[in-house]
N, CA and C of each residue as an Amber inpcrd file, in Angstrom:
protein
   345
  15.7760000 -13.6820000  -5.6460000  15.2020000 -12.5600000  -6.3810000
  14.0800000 -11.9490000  -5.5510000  14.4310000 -10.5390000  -5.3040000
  12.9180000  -9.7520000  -4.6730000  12.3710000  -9.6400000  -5.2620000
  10.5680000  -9.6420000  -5.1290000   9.5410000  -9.6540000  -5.4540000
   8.4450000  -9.0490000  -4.3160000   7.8760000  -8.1950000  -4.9410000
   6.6250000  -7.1210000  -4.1960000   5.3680000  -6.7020000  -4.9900000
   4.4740000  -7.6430000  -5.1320000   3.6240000  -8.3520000  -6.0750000
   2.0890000  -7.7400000  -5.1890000   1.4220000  -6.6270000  -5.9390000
   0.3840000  -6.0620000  -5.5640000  -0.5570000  -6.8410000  -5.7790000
  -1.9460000  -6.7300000  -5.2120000  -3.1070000  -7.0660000  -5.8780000
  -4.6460000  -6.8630000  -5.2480000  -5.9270000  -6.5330000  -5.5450000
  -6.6100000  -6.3590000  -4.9170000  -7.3860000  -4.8000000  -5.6010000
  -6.3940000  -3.9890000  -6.2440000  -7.2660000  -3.1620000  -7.3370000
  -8.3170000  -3.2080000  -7.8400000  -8.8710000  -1.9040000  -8.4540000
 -10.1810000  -2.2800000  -8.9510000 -11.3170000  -0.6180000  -9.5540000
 -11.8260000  -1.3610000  -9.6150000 -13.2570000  -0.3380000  -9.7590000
 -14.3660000  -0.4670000  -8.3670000 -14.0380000   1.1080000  -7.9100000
 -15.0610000   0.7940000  -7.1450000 -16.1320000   2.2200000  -7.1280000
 -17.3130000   2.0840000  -6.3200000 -18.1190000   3.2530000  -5.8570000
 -17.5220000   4.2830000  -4.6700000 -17.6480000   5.7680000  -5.3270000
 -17.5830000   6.5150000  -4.0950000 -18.3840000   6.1180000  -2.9350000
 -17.4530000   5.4340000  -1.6210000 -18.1640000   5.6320000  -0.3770000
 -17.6850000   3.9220000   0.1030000 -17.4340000   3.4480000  -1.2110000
 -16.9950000   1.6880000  -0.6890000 -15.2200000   1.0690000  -0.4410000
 -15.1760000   0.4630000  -0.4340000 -13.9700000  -0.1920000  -0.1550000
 -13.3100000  -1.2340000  -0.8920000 -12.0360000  -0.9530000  -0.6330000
 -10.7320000  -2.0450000  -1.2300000 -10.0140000  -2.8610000  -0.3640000
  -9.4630000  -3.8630000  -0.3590000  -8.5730000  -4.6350000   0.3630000
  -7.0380000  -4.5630000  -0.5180000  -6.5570000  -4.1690000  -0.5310000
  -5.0290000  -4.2320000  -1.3230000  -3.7230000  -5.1920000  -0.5940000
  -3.3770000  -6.2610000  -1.0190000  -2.4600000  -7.0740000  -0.4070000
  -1.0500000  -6.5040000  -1.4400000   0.2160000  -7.4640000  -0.4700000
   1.1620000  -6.7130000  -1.1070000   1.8940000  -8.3710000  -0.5580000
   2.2080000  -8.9440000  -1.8930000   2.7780000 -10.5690000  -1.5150000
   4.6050000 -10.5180000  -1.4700000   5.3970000 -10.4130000  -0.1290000
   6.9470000  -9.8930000  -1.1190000   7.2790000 -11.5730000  -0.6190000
   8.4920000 -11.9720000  -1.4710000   9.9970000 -12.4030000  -1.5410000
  10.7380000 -12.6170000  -1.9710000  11.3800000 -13.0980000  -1.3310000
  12.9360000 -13.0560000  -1.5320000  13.7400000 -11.9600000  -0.4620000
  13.3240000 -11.7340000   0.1460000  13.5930000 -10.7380000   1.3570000
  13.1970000 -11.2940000   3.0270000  13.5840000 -11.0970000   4.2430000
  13.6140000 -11.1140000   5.7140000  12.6410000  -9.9560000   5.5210000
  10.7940000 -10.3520000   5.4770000  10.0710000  -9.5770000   5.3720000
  10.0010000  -8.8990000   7.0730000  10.2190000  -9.3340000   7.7820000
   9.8540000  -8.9790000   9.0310000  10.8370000  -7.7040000   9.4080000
  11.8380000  -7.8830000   8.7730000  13.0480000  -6.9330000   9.3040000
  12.8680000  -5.1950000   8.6260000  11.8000000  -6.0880000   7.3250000
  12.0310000  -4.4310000   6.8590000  10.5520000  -3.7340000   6.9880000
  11.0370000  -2.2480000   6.8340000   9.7090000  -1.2050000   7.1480000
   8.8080000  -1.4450000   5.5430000   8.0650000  -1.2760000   5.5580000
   7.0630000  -1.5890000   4.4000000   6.0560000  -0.3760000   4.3160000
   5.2610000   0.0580000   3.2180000   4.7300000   1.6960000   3.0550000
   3.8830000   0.8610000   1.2540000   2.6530000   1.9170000   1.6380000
   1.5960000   2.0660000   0.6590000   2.3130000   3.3030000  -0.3930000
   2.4760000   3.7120000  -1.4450000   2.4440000   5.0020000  -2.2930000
   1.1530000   5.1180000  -3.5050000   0.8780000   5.7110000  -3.7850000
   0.1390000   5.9270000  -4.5810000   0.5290000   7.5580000  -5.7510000
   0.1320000   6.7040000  -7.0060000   0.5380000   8.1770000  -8.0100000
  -0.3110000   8.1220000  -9.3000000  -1.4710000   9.4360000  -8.8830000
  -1.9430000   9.3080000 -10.0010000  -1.9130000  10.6450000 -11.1900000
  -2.4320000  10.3000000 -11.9800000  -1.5910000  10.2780000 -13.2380000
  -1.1950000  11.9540000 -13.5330000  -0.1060000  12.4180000 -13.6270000
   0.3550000  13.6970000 -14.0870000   1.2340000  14.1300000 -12.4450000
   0.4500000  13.6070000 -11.6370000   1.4890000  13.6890000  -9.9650000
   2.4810000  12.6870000  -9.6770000   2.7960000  13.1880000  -8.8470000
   4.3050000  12.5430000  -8.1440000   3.6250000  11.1370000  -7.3510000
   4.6460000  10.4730000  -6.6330000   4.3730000   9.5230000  -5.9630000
   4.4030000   9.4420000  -4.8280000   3.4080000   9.5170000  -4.1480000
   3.0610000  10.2750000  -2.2670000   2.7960000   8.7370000  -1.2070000
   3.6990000   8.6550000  -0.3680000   3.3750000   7.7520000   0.3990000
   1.7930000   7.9610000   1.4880000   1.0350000   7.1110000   1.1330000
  -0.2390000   6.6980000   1.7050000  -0.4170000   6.6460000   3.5560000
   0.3750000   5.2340000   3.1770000   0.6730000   5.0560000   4.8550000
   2.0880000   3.9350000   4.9010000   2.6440000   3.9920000   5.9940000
   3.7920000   3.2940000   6.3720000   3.4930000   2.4950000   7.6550000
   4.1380000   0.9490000   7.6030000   4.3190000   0.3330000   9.0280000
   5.8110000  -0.4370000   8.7790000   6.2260000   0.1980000  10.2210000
   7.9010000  -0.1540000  10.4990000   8.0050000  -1.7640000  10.6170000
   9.1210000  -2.2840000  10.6610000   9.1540000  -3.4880000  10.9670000
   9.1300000  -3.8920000  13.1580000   8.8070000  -2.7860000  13.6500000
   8.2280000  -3.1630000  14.9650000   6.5230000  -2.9510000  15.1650000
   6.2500000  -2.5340000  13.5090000   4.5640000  -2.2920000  14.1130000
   3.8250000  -0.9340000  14.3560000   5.1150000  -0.6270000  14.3590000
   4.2830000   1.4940000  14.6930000   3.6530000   1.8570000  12.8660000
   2.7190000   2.7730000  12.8010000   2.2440000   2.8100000  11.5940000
   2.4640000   4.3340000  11.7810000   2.2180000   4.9390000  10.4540000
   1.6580000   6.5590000  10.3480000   1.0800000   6.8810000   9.1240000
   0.1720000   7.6080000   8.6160000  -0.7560000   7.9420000   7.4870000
  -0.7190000   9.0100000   7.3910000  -0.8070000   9.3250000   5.9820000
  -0.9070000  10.5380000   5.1570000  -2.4830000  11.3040000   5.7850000
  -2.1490000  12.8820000   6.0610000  -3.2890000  13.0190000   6.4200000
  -4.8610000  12.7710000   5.5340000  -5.1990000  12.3490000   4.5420000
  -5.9290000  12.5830000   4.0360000  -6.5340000  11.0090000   3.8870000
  -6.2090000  10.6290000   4.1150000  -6.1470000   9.0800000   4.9420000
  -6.3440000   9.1580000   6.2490000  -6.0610000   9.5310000   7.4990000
  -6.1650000   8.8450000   8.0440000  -7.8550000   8.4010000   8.6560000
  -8.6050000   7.4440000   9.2230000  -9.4420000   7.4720000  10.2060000
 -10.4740000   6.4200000   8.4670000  -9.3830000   6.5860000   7.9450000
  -9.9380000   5.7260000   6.7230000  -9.4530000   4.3670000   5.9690000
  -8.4820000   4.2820000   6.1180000  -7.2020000   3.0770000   5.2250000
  -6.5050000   2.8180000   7.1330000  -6.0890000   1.4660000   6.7610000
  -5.5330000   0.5400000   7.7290000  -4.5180000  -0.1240000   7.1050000
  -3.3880000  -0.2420000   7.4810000  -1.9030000  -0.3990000   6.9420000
  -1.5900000  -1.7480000   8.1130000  -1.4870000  -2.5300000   7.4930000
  -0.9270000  -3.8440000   8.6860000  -0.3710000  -5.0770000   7.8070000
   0.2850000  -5.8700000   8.4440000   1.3500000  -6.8390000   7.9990000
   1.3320000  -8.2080000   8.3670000   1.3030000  -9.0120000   8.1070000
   1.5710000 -10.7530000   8.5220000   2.9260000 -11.0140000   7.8250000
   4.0150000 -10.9500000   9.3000000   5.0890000 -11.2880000   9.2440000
   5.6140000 -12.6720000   8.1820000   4.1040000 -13.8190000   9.1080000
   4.5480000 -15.2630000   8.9750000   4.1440000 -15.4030000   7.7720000
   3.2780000 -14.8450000   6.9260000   2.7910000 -15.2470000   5.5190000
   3.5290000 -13.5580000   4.5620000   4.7470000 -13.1380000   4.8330000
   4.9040000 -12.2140000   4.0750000   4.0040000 -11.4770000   3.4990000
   2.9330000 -10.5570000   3.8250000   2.0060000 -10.2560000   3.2550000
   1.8020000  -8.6160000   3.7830000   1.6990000  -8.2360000   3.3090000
   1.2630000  -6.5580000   3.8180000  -0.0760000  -6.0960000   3.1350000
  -0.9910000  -5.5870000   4.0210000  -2.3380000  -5.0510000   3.4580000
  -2.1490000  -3.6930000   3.8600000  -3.6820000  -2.7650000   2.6170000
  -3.9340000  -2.0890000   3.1510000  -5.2920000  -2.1660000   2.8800000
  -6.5620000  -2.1130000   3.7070000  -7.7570000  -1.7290000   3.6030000
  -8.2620000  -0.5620000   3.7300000  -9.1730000  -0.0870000   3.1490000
  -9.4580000   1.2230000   2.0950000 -11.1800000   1.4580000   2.5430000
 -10.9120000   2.5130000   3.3680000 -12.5030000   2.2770000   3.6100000
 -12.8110000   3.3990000   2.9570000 -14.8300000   3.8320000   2.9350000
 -15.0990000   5.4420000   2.3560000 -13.7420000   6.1430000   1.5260000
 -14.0420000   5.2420000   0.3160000 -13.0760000   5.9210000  -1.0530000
 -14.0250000   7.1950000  -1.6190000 -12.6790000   7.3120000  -1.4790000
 -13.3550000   9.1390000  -2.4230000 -12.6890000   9.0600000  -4.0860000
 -13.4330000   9.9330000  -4.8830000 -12.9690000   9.7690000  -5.9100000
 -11.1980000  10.1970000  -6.2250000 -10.6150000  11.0490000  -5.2740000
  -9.5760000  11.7810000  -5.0440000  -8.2930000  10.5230000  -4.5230000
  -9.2190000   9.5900000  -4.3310000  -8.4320000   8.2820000  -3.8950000
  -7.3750000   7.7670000  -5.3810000  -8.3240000   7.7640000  -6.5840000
  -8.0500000   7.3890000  -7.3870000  -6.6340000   7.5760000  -8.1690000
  -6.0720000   6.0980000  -7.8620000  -4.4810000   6.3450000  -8.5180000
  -3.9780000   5.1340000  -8.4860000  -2.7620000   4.5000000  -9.1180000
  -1.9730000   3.1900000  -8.9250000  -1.3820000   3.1670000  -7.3810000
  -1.4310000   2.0420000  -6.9660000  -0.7610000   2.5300000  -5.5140000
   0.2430000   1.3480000  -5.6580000   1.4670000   1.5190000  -4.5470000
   2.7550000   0.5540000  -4.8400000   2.7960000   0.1320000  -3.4270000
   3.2670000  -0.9490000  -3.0950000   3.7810000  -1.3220000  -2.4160000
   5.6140000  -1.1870000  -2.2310000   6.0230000  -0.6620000  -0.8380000
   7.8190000  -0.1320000  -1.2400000   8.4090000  -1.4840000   0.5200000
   9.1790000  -1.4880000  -0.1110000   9.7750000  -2.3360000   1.1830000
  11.3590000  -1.7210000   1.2460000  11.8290000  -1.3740000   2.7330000
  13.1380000  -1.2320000   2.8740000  13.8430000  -1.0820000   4.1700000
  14.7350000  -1.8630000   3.8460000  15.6370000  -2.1250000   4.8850000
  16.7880000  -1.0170000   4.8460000  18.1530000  -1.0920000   5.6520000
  19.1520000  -0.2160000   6.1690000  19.9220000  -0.3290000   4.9680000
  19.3060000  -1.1120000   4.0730000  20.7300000  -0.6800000   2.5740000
  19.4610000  -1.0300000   1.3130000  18.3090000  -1.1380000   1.3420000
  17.4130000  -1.5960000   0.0110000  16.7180000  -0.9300000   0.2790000
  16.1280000  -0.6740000  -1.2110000  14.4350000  -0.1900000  -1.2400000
  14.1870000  -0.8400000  -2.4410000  12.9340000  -1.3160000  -2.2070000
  11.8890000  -2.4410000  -3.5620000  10.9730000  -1.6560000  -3.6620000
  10.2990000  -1.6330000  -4.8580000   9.2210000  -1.3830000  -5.1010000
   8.3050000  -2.3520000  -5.8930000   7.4100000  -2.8750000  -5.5950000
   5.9130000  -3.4750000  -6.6050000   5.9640000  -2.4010000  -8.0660000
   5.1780000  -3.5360000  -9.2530000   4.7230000  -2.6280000 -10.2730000
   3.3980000  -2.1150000 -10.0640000   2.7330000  -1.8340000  -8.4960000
   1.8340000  -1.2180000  -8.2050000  -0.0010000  -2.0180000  -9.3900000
  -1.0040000  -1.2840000  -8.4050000  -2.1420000  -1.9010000  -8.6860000
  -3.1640000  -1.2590000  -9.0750000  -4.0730000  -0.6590000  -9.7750000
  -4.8570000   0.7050000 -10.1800000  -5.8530000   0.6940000  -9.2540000
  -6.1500000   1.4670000  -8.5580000  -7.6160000   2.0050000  -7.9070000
  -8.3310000   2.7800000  -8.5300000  -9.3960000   2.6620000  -8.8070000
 -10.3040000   3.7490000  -9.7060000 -11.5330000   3.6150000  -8.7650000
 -11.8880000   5.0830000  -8.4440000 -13.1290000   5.1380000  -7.7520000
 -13.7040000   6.2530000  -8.1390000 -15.3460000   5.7860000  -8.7440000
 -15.8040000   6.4950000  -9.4270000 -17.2620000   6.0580000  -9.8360000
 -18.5950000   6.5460000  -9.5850000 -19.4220000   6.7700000 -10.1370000
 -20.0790000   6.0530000 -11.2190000
């Protein structure tokens, strides 16, 4: 059974930071590309940032030079760290995993940043 199990959400201050882990299995985590989304409430669901299963990453512009997208193969684990949150940050974000025939998704984790 796949499993893509968020955690690390929260309440935070404009200007501070999150650590968001993303625990999967039941899947050959290494093989597949893995991606942050985030959707908050009344919008669609916009991918954050993505890292392939060789390591190349890419970020949403409004992100980038801010959030860090990286992976530990050997402990199945995918992060993303969240630096200088803006309130505009604020939304559930998911963890998506997929390979050449799947896509998973997490029941995602709330970020609230705010004042």
């Amino acid at each position: 059974q796949v499993q893509l199990v968020e955690s690390g959400g929260g309440l935070v201050q404009p200007g501070g930071s999150l650590r968001l882990s993303c625990a999967a299995s039941g899947i050959i985590f290494s093989l597949y590309d893995m991606a942050w989304y985030r959707q908050a409430p009344g919008e669609e669901r916009d991918l954050v940032a993505g890292i392939e299963s060789d390591g190349s990453t890419h970020y949403e512009d409004s992100v980038k030079g801010r959030f860090t997208i990286s992976r530990d193969n050997a402990k199945k684990k995918l992060t993303l760290q969240m630096n200088s949150l803006k309130p505009e940050d604020t939304a559930v974000y998911y963890c998506k995993g997929v390979d050449s025939k799947f896509a998973y998704w997490g029941k995602g984790t709330q970020v609230t940043v705010s004042s």
